[in-house]
N, C-alpha and C positions, 0 to 999 in steps of 0.2 A: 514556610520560612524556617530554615534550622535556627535556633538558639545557641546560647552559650549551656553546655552541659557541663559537669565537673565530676571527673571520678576520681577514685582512693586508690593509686596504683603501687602496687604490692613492691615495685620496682625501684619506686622513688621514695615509697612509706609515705608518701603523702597526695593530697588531694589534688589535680590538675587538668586544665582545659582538654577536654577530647576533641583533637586536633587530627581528622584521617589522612590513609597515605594520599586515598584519592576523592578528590571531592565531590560529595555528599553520598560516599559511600562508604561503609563499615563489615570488614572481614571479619567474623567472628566463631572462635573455636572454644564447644565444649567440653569438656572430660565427660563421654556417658559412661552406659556403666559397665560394670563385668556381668554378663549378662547368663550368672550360673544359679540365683537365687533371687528371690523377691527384693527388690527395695524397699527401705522400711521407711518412716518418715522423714529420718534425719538425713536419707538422701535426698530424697525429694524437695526438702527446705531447700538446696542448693539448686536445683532446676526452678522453684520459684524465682531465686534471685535471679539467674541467669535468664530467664523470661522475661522480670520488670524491666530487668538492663534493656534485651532487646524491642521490648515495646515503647522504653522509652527513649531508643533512637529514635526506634520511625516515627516515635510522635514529633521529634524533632526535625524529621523531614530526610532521615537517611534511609537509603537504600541497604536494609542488612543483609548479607549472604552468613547465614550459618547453616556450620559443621559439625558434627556430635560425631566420635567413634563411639564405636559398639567393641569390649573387647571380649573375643570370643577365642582367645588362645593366646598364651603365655605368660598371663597373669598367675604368678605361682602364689602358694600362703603364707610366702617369706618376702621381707621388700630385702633380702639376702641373697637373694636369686638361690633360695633352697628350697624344699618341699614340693607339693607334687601340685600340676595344672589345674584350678578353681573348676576350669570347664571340666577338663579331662576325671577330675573327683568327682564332683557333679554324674557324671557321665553313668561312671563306674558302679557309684550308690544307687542311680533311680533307672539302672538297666536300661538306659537310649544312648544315642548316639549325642556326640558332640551337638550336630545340626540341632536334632530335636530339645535336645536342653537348650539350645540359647533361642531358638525358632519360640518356643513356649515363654521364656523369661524375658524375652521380649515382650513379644507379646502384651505377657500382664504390667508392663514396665510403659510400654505405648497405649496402654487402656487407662492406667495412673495417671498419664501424659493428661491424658481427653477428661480425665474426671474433674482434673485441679487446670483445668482450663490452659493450661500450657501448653506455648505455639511448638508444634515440630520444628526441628531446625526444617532446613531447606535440602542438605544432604547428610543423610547418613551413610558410616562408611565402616566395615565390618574388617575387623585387624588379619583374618584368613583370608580376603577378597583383595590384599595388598601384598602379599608376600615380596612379590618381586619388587615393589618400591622401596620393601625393608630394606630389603638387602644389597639393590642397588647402592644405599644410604650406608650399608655396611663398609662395604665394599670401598665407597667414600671415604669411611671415616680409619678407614686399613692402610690407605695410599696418602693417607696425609700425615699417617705415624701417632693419630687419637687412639688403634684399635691394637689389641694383641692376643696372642691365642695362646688357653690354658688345655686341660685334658676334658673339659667340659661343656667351653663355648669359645665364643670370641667376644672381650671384653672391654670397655672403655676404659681408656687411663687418665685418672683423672687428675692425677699431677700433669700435665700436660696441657690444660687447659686454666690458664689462669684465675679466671673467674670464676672458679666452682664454689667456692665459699660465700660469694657474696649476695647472690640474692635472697638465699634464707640466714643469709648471715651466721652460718654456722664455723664454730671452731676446729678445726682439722684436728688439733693438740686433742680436744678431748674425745675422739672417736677413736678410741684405743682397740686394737685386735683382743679376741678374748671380751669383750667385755657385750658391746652392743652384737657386733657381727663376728664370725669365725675366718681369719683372713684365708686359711689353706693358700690357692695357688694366686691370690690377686696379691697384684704390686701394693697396692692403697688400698686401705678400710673403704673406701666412699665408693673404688669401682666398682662400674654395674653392667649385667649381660645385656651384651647386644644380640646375641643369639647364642643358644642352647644347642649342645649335640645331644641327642636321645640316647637316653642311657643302655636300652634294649631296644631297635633302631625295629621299628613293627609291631610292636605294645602298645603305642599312642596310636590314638584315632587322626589328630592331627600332627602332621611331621612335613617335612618336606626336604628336597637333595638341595645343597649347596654349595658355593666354589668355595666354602671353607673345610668343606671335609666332609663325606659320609649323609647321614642326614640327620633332620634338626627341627628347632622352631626357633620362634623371634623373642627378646625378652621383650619384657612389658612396655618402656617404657619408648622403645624406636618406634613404636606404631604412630604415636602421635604425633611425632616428630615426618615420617614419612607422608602421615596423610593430610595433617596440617599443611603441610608444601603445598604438595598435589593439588591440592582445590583452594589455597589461599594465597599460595606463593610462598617465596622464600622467607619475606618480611611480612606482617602482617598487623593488621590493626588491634584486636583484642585476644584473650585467651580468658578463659573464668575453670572455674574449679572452688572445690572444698580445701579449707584453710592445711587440713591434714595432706595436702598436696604438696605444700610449700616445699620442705625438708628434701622430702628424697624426688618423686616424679615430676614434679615444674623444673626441681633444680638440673637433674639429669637431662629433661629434654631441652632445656637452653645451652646443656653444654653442647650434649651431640649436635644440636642443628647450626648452634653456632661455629663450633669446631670444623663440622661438614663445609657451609655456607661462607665462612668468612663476615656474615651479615650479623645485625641485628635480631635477633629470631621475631620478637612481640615489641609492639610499645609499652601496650596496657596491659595489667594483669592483676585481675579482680578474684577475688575470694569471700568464699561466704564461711561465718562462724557455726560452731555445730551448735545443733541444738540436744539438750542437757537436759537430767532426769536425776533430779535429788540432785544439783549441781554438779553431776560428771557429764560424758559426753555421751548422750546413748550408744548403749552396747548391749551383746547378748549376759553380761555380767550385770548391767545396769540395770535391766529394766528397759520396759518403756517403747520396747524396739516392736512399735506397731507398722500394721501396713494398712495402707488406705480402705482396703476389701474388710480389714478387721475392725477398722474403726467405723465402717459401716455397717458392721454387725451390731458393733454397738448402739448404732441410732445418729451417728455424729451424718452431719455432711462432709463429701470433699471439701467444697467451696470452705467452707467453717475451719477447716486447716489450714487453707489458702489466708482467709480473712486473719487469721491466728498468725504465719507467717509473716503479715503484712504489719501488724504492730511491736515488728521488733528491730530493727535497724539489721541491713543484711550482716552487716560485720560486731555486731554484738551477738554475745551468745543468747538463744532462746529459751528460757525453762519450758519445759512441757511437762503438764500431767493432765490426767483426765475432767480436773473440778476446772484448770484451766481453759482447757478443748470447750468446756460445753460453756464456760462465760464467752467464749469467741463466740461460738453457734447463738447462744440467745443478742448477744449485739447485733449477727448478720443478720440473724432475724427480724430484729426491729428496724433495723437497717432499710431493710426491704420492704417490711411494712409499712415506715414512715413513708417511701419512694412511691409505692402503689397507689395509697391515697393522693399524689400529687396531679397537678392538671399542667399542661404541657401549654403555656402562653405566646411559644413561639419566638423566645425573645432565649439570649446566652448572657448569661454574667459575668462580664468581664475583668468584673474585680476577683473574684475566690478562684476565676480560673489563670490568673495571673499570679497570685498565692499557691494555687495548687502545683502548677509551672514553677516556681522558682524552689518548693518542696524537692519536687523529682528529679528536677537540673543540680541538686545538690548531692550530689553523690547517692540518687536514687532515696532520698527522705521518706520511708513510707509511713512513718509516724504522723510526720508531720505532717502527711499529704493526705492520711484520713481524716485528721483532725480540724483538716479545712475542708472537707465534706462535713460532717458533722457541723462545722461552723455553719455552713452551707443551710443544711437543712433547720437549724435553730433559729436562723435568723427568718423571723417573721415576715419583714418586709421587701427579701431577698425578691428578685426578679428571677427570671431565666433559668429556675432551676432544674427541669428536665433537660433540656440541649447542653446544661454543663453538668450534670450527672453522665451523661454519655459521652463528651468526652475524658472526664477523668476516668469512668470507665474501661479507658482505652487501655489504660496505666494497668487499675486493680485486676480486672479481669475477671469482675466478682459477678455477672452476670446482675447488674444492678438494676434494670429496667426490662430483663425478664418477667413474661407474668409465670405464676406457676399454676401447675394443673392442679387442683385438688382433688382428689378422690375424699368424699365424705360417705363415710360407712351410711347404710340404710337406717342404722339407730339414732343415729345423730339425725339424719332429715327427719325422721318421724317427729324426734324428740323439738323439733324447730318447728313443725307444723302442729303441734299440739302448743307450742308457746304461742305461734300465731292466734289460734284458736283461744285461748287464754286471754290473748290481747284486746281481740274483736271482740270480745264480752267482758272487756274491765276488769277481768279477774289479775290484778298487778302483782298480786303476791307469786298467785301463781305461776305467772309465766316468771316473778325472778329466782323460782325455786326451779324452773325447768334450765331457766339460762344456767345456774351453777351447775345443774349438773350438766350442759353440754361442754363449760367449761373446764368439770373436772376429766372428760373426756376427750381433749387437748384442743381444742375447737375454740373459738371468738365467734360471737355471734351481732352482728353490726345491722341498724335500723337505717335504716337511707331513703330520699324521697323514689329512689327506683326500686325498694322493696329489701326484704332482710336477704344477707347475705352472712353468708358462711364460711370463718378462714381458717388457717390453722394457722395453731399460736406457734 
């Protein structure tokens, strides 16, 4: 049965019923990534959010289709449309080819995916395996009098389009030439490439011929705009992304597809806040700027960043440090310990998972929604708590009624069978001299009518 859901739409600034175009189904687009270097955590934060969203349609009974591009040409280091291709840099510095840089950062970006338990969209779609729909899109946006051609590319005008200012609500007045951007040959400070002529036409690894001249590539932002269409339509139901989207790339591809389309481009359009390190936002200036493989060097779990993720409201910013990460990890921990020891009665509690439901339906509450698991588990007299751990599970995605395999070192079972030995002969002290030390060797050691058992703490 679908519910009433409520989200925070970037559009409206405020909270409102998700209401789809078609019934009980949900088109949903998200910004992946520039696929030239590792994602660090503070991307990742935003594919968590983008997750819960989608898990908690379907827990509502929608059918979601999601879309993620993959941008893998023409995302330059300037949102200026200056400086030189992410990939093609990429490329240059670690001796491969375009392919094999994004083939690999891929990759490790879809191994991230599987670690932090995060659903694949349903289609990915790679900004070089679109070319012709860019430019189709160009071509559109040429013949309606949106596009114009300088010595570099062919450009959006974005005087032309009346609503450019308004969804990041940004001031025209104070985007002065000279100061943020360098105007050279564009009409308006805000205009942005819609494709690029290569400056040495055979230099790039990726380029391709064009009816606007000679040959080229696409600028960053018509990809999304092109392949959003393509697989969702022209109107569509959701779009999500990082807050730092808002200003320049959500704004620019609601103008071109709108300008294109004459339509609506998105209804909904959610964003997640970044997550911060010593209160800025992480950066390579900042600090902080881990990747999941390093935070498993250190001992952390995936899931424990996920769990970590999950007690901060998508749209508030998240502090992260390491004393942090590891009070996430010891909660998941007990979390799950608490779960283990449970017995499965057969029966659902339909109170805490009516509380838990009205948590998620509110603009994805996950504060509030662990907090009613924990309720969950404290309360004594609670029924049904295994069959409503697995559905709120559905939500966290915290692998909550996983068992885990333990590997216990050979020193520690020794050291258990000499505690037993210990036991069988009343010697108490001794066996509580053997327990501390298994415990100061990271182990719990548990007495049960079906015999000692060995966990990690």
């Amino acid at each position: 049965m679908i519910k009433m859901l409520k989200i925070y739409n970037t559009l409206s600034r405020k909270k409102e019923a998700f209401k789809p175009i078609k019934k009980g189904e949900a088109g949903m687009y998200a910004c992946g990534p520039t696929a030239y270097w590792y994602q660090h955590i503070g991307n990742l934060r935003t594919y968590i959010f983008s997750d819960i969203l989608r898990r908690t349609l379907e827990y509502n009974g929608f059918k979601v289709k999601q879309v993620m591009n993959v941008t893998d040409v023409g995302h330059l280091t300037s949102d200026a449309d200056e400086g030189e291709d992410k990939i093609e840099k990429a490329a240059l510095k670690e001796g491969k080819s375009a392919k094999q840089i994004v083939d690999y950062y891929l990759g490790i970006f879809r191994e991230d995916l599987a670690k932090l338990n995060i659903s694949e969209p349903g289609i990915w779609c790679k900004a070089s395996e679109h070319i012709k729909e860019q430019i189709e899109l160009v071509k559109i946006l040429e013949k309606k009098g949106f596009a114009y051609k300088t010595s570099d590319g062919i450009y959006f005008d974005t005087s032309k389009f009346r609503d450019y200012t308004k969804f990041a609500r940004l001031k025209k007045e104070g985007l002065e030439a000279g100061k943020r951007i360098s105007l050279k040959e564009k009409k308006n400070i805000t205009d942005f490439a819609l494709w690029k002529f290569s400056e040495e036409p055979g230099k790039r690894q990726q380029e391709w011929p064009s009816p606007f001249g000679g040959i080229g590539f696409p600028g960053w932002h018509i990809e999304c705009s092109a392949m959003s269409m393509k697989y969702l339509g022209e109107h569509f139901d959701i779009h999500t992304g990082g807050i730092d989207h808002i200003p320049v790339h959500h704004t620019n591809e609601i103008a071109q597809s709108e300008a294109a389309t004459g339509k609506k481009f998105v209804n909904y359009w959610l964003h997640g806040a970044f997550l911060v390190f010593k209160g800025e936002k992480i950066s390579k200036s900042t600090g902080g700027l881990f990747t999941i493989a390093e935070l498993q060097e250190q001992g952390f779990l995936p899931l424990a960043y996920r769990y970590l993720a999950l007690t901060s409201h998508y749209r508030n910013p998240l502090e992260f440090s390491l004393e942090g990460l590891e009070g996430a990890q010891n909660s998941y921990k007990r979390l799950k310990n608490i779960i283990a020891e449970l017995h499965d009665d057969g029966k659902t509690n339909k109170a805490y998972l009516k509380k838990f439901e009205s948590a998620i339906n509110n603009d994805l509450d996950m504060p509030k929604a662990l907090s009613v698991l924990w309720g969950l588990l404290r309360d004594e007299k609670a029924e049904g708590k295994i069959a409503t751990i697995k559905e709120m599970d559905r939500i966290f995605g915290l692998d909550l009624l996983k068992k885990e395999e333990i590997s216990v070192p050979e020193e520690v079972k020794k050291l258990a069978e000499e505690r037993e030995k210990a036991r069988t002969e009343k010697n108490w002290g001794l066996a509580d001299e053997i327990r501390k030390k298994i415990i100061d060797k990271g182990y719990a050691i548990d007495d049960t009518p079906e015999g000692t058992k060995i966990k990690k703490q």
